[in-house]
C-alpha positions in Angstrom: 358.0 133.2 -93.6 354.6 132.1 -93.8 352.0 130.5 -95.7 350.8 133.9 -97.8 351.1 134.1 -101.6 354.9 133.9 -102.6 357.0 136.3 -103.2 359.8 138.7 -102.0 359.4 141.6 -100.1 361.2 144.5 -98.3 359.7 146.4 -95.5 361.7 148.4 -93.3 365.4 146.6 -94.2 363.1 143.3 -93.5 363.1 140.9 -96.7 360.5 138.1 -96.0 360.7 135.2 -98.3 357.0 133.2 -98.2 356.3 129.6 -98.2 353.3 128.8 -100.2 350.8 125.9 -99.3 347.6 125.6 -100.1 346.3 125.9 -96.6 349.1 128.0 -95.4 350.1 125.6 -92.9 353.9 124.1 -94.4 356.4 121.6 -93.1 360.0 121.3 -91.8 360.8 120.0 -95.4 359.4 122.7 -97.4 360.7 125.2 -94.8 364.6 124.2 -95.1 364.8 124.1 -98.6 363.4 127.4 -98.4 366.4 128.6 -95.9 368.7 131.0 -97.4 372.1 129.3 -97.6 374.2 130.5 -94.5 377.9 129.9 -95.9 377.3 132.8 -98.8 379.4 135.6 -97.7 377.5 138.1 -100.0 374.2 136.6 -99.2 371.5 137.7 -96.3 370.8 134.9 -94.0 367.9 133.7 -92.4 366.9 134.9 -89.1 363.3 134.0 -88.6 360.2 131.7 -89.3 356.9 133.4 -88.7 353.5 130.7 -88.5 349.8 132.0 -88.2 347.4 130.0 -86.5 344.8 130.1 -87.7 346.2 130.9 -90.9 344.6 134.0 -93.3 345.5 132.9 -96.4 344.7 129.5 -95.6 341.4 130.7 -95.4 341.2 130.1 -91.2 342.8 126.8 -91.3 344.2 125.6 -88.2 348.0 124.3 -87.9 348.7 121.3 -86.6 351.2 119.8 -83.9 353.3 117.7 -85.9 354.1 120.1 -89.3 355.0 122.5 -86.2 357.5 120.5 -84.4 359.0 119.6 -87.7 359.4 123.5 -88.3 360.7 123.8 -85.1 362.9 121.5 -85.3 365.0 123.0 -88.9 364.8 126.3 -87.1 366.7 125.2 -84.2 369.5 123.5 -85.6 369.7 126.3 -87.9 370.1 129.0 -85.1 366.7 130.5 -86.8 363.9 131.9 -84.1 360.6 131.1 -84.7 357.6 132.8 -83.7 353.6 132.9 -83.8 350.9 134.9 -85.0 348.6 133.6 -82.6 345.9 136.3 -83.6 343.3 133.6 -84.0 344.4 131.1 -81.3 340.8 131.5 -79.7 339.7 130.1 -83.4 342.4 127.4 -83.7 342.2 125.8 -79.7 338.6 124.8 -80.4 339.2 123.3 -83.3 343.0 121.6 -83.0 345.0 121.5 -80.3 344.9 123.6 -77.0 345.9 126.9 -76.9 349.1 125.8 -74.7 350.5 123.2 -77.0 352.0 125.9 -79.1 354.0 128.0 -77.0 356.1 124.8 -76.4 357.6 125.0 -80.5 358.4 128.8 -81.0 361.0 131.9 -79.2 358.3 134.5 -78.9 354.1 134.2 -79.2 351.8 136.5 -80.1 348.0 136.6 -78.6 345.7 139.2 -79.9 342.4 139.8 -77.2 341.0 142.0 -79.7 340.5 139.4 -83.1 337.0 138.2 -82.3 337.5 137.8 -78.2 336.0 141.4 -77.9 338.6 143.5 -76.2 339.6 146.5 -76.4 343.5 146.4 -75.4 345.5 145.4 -78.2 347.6 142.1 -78.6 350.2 141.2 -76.2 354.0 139.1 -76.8 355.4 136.5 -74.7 358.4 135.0 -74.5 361.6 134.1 -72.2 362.6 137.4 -70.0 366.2 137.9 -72.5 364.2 137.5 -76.0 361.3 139.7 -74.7 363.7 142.7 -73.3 364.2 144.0 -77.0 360.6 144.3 -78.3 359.5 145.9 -74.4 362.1 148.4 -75.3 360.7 148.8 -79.3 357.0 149.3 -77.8 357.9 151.8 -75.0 359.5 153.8 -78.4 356.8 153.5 -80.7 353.9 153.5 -78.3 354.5 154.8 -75.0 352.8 153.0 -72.0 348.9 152.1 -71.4 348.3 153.4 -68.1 344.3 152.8 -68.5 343.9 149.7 -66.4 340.4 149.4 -67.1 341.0 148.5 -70.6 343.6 146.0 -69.8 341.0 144.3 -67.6 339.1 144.3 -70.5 341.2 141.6 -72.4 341.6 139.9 -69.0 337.7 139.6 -69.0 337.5 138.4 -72.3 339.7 135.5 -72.5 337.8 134.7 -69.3 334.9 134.8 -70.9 334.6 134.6 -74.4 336.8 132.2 -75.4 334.3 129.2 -75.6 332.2 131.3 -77.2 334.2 130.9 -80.5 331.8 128.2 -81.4 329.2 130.7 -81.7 331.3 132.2 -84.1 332.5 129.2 -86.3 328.9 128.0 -86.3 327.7 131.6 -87.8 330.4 131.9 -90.1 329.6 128.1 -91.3 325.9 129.3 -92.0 326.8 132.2 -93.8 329.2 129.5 -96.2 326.2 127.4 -96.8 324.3 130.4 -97.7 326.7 131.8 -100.3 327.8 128.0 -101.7 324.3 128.2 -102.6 325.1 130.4 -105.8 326.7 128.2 -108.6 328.8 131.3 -109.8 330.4 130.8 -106.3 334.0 128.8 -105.4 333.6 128.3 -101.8 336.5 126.1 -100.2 336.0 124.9 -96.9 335.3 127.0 -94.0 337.4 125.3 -90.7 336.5 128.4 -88.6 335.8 132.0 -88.6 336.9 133.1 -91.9 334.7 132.7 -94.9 336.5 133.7 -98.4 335.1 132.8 -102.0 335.4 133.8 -105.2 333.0 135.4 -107.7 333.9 132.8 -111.6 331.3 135.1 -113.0 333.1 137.8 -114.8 330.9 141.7 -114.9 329.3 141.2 -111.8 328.8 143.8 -109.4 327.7 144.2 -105.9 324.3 144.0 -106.1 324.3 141.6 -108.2 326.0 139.5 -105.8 323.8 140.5 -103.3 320.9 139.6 -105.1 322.1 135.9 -106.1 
């Protein structure tokens, strides 16, 4: 579950049910009524509660402590695990709270050195020693092992690094929003972060056009 448009959706025997909010960050509340009821025999049951931070569809929005905890807290008592798409954590610990105030709320965490920190390793999944044993098995299936250790210090430099240099980023990406609010056939919401998404109320345009407003 996460704050992406709604729907239902099946992806290898997976069905994900979505929450929607408006910046993709939702609460315990809206959360548990969207838990599928446990005592229907002939009904699937929910299992787990995915969060983004920052969100994508909540165009780079960061989420905050206390809708977390509140998640947190229906997943437990309803034996659901919850884990993070920390893809953007960079984005979100400059911005929110620090980087290590999430891990605190969720089962398993997900950090990804190569969304705007520069690596060139790909993400990386924490969690306890029992809950991590499963996926370790899953990637040494699907993906072998990464034996280049020059590429793993790569990620290790980066977060090192580049992590403060986020602002750099949020400060670009908030010049390139000014730019584009500019045009009056432009919907611009707010930009929090990195990500900078509008939309175009002028119907026939094409590229160009665009470029040229």
């Amino acid at each position: 579950m996460n704050g992406e448009s709604g729907g239902v959706a099946a992806n290898a025997g997976v069905i994900i049910r979505t929450v929607e909010d408006a910046h993709g960050a939702f609460t315990g509340e809206q959360f548990k009524l969207a838990l599928r009821e446990p005592n229907i025999r002939n009904a699937l049951r929910s299992r787990l509660v995915l969060v983004e931070s920052t969100s994508n569809s909540g165009f780079g929005a960061v989420w905050p402590i206390e809708p977390l905890k509140g998640i947190a807290n229906v997943a437990r008592s309803a034996c659901v695990v919850m884990h993070m798409d920390g893809a953007r954590l960079a984005n979100a610990s400059l911005i929110g709270s620090l980087a290590n105030d999430y891990p605190a709320y969720v089962e398993s965490f997900w950090l990804d050195p190569t969304n705007g920190l520069g690596a060139s390793v790909d993400a990386s999944d924490a969690g306890s020693k029992e809950f991590t044993k499963d996926p370790w098995r899953q990637k040494q299936m699907l993906r072998g092992s990464i034996r280049q250790s020059d590429v793993i210090a790569a990620a290790f430099w980066s977060l090192d690094h580049n992590w403060n240099r986020m602002r750099e980023i949020h400060d670009n990406a908030r010049r390139v929003a000014e730019d584009i609010a500019n045009v009056k056939e432009i919907e611009m919401p707010s930009v929090e972060t990195n990500l900078v998404l509008f939309e175009v109320r002028k119907t026939g345009w094409t590229t160009a056009m665009l470029i040229e407003a």
